[in-house]
N, C-alpha and C positions, 0 to 999 in steps of 0.2 A: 318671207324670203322671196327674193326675184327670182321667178323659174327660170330652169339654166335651157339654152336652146340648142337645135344640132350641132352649131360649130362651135359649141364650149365642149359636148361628148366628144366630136370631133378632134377637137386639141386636145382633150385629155386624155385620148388615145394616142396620139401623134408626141407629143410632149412629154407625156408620163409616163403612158405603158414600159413595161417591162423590155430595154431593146439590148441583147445580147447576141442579136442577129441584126441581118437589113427585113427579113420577110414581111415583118408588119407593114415596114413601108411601103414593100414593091407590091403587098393586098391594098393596100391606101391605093397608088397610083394608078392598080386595074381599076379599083372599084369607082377612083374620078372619072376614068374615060368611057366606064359602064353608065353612068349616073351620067356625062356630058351627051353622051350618044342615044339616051333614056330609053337603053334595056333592061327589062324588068326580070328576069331568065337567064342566068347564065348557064350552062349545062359545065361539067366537071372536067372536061377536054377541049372546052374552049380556053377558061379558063389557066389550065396549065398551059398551050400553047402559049397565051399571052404572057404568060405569066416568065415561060423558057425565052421567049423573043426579049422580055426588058432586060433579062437577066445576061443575056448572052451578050446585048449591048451594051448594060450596065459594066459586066466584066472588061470591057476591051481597057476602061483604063487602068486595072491589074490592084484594085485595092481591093482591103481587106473586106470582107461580111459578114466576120465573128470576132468576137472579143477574146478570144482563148487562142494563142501563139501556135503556130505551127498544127493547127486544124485547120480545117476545111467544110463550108457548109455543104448538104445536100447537093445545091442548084449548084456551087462551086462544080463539086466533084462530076456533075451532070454533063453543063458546059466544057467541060474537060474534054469528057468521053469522045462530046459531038465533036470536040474540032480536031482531036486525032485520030478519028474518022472510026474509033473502035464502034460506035453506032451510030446510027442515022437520025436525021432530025426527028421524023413519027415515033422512033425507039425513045428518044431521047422527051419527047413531050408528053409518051408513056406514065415513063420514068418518074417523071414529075409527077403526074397526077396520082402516081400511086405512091410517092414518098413525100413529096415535098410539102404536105398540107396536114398533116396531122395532129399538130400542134396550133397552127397559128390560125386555123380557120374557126376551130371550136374555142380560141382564146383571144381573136382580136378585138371584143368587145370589155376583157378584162384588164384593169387598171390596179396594181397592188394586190393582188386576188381578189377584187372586187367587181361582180358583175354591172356593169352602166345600166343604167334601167331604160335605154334606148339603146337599136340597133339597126344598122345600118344594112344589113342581109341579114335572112334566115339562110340555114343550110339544112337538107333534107338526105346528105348523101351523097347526093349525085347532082343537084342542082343549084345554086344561089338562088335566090330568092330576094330582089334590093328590095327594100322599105323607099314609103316616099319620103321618108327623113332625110335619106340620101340623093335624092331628085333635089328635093328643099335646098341643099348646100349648091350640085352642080349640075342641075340643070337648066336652069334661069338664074339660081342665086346671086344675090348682088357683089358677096365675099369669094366667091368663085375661085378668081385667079389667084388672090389674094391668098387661101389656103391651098391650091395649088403649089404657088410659090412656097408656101410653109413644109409642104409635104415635101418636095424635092430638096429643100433645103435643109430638112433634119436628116434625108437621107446623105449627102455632103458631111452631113457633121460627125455623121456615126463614121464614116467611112476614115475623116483625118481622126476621130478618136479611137478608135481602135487601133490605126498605125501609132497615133500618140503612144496607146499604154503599152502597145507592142515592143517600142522601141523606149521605153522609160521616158519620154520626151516631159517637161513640166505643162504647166497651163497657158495663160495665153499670150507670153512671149514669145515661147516658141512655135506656137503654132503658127506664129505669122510665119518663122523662119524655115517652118518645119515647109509649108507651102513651097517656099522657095528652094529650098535643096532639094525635095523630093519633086519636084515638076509640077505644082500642084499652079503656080505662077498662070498659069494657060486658063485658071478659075477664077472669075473673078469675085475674090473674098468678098467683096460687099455683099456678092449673091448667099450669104449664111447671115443677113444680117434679116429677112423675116422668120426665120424659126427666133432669133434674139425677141424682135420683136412680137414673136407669138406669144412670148412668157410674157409682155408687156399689154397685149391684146392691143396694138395698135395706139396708144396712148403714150403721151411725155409723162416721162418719171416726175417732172418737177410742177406742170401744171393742171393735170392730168386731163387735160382733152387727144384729141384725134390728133394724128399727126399726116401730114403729106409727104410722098414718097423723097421728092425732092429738098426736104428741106427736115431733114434727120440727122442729129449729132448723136456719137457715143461719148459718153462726160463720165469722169472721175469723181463720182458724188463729194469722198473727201481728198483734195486737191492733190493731184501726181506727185507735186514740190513733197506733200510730206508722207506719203507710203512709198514712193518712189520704187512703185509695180502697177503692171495693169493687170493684177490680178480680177478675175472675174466678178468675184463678189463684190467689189467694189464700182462696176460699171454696169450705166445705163444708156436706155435710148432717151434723147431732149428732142425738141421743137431747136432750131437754131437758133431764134430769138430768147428762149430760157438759158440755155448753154450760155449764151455771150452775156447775157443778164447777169448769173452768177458770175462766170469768169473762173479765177481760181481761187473763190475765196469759198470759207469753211460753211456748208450752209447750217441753218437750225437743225435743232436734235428733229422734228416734227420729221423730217427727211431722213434721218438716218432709223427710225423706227418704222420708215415707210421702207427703205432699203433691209431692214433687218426681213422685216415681212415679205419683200419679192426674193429675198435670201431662201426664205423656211417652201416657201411657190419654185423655186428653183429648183433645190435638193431634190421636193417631191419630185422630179422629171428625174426615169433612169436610166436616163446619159448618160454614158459610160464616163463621163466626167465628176461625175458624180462624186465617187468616195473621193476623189485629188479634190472638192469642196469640201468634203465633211473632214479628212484630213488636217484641210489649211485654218479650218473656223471650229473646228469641233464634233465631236460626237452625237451631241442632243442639241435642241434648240437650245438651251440655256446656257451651255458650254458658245453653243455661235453667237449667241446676242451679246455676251461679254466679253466674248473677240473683238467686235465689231466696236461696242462701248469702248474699249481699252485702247484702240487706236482712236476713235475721235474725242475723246476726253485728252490724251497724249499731245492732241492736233492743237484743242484747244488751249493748253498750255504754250502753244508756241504762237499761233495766229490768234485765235478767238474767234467767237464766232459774228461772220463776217458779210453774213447774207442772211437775212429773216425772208426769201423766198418771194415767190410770183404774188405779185397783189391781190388780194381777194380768194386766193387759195384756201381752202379749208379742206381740213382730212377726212372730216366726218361727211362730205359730201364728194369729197373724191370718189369715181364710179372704180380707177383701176385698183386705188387699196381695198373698195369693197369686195372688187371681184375676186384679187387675192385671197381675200378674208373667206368670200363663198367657198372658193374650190380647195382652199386649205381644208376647211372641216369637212368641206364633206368626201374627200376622197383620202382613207387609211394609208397610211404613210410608215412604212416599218423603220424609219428613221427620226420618228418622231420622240 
């Protein structure tokens, strides 16, 4: 098997892990500017200080940081304090270091309850401790900004998905609209499209090499005309010469078992989006593969199928359905 490298632990911390909070992210965000700045030591009140500064920024634009209605995280109720002046910022980044970390420092490296066998900091108590795993990603690394952008951009997603399920909102029709009633217009949504493409690592759905920033389509594998939703499980990211290659026609089954499989790499991420997929497709993998079956078998009855695909494509040597395949098995999945 091809060994997995820091920024595959990486994303599948950022991607997978468990987020019914923002905290993993806002540890992500210290720990890139700790790793870009390459200190090796962080002491336990440095750390909160930064940690109360993103947060206090973070909050000005009033969104949610937990998935449970009418709570309030830690750093929320912290941020509060400080700006009603009931205590002072050093009281306030106290605070922090004595509440805010006790969960997500001894668990950022767990994925499913399952420990990574790479880690990005030790902690001793009182100290961080980075590994050069995490120098390797942002210190020099060449994917740097790259999963920078993926970082800030999962934190965005958690933030509309939580007002999502807050307010019963569906999936992702309205989240475009949800953007626009709730003020969210001032963001520009394409900026959520590298965490999309983190679950894709970078690669077109249909031919699977690298993709340039510039020239990125999200496509309806099987064509809008006949599910007539943009539901999620149904969309990917193309190259814009595959996207216009197909067009709107029904591609081979060889892509929709390729879509089944970035389906089962999906779910595994605990996006709070999460159950509104295993809802719409099913409980188990076999329950969603027969969803997904039962509409393009339905399609084919009406179009047929009407694209045999990128020239010279072959699945067994596609890098993005193997890397699927990789991170499928090996990280436990309670929705499996």
């Amino acid at each position: 098997m091809e060994p997995f490298e820091p920024e595959d632990f990486w994303r599948a911390i950022i991607l997978y892990g468990l987020n019914t909070a923002t905290y993993k992210i806002a540890l992500a965000q210290c720990l890139i500017s700790y790793g870009e700045g390459h200190q090796t030591d962080i002491p336990l009140d440095v750390l909160a200080r930064d940690f109360f500064v993103l947060y206090r920024k973070r909050l000005e634009a009033d969104r949610p940081q937990l998935v449970l209605p009418d709570r309030l995280t830690v750093m929320e109720r912290i941020v509060r304090l400080e700006r009603l002046g009931k205590i002072n910022e050093d009281q306030a980044i106290e605070r922090v270091a004595r509440e805010a970390f006790g969960d997500v420092l001894p668990r950022f490296h767990t994925v499913s309850d399952k420990a990574l066998p790479m880690s990005f900091y030790h902690f001793d108590g009182r100290t961080l401790h980075l590994t050069d795993e995490l120098f390797d990603l942002f210190g020099n690394g060449p994917k740097r900004e790259h999963l920078k952008d993926e970082t800030g951009s999962r934190w965005d997603l958690l933030e509309a998905a939580f007002s999502l399920r807050r307010e019963r909102w569906s999936l992702t029709n309205d989240i475009r609209q949800f953007y626009l009633e709730k003020g969210y217009a001032r963001t520009d949504i394409t900026h959520t499209r590298p965490v999309l493409n983190g679950y894709q690592h970078g690669r077109c759905f249909y031919c699977g090499d690298v993709m340039d920033n510039d020239e990125v389509h999200v496509d309806h594998v099987i064509p809008r005309q006949l599910v007539q939703h943009d539901e999620l499980w149904n969309l990917v990211l193309a190259h814009r010469f595959c996207n216009l290659q197909k067009n709107d026609a029904l591609p081979d089954a060889v892509y929709i078992e390729k879509l089944i499989a970035r389906n089962e790499h999906f779910i595994a991420s605990n996006h709070p989006i999460k159950q509104t997929l295993i809802r719409e497709l099913g409980a188990s993998p076999e329950a969603r593969r027969k969803a997904v079956l039962r509409v393009y078998h339905d399609a084919e009855l009406v179009i047929g199928v009407t694209w045999q695909g990128i020239r010279g494509y072959r699945p067994d040597t596609d890098p993005l359905l193997h890397k699927f395949n990789q991170l499928w098995k090996t990280i436990p999945h309670s929705s499996r």
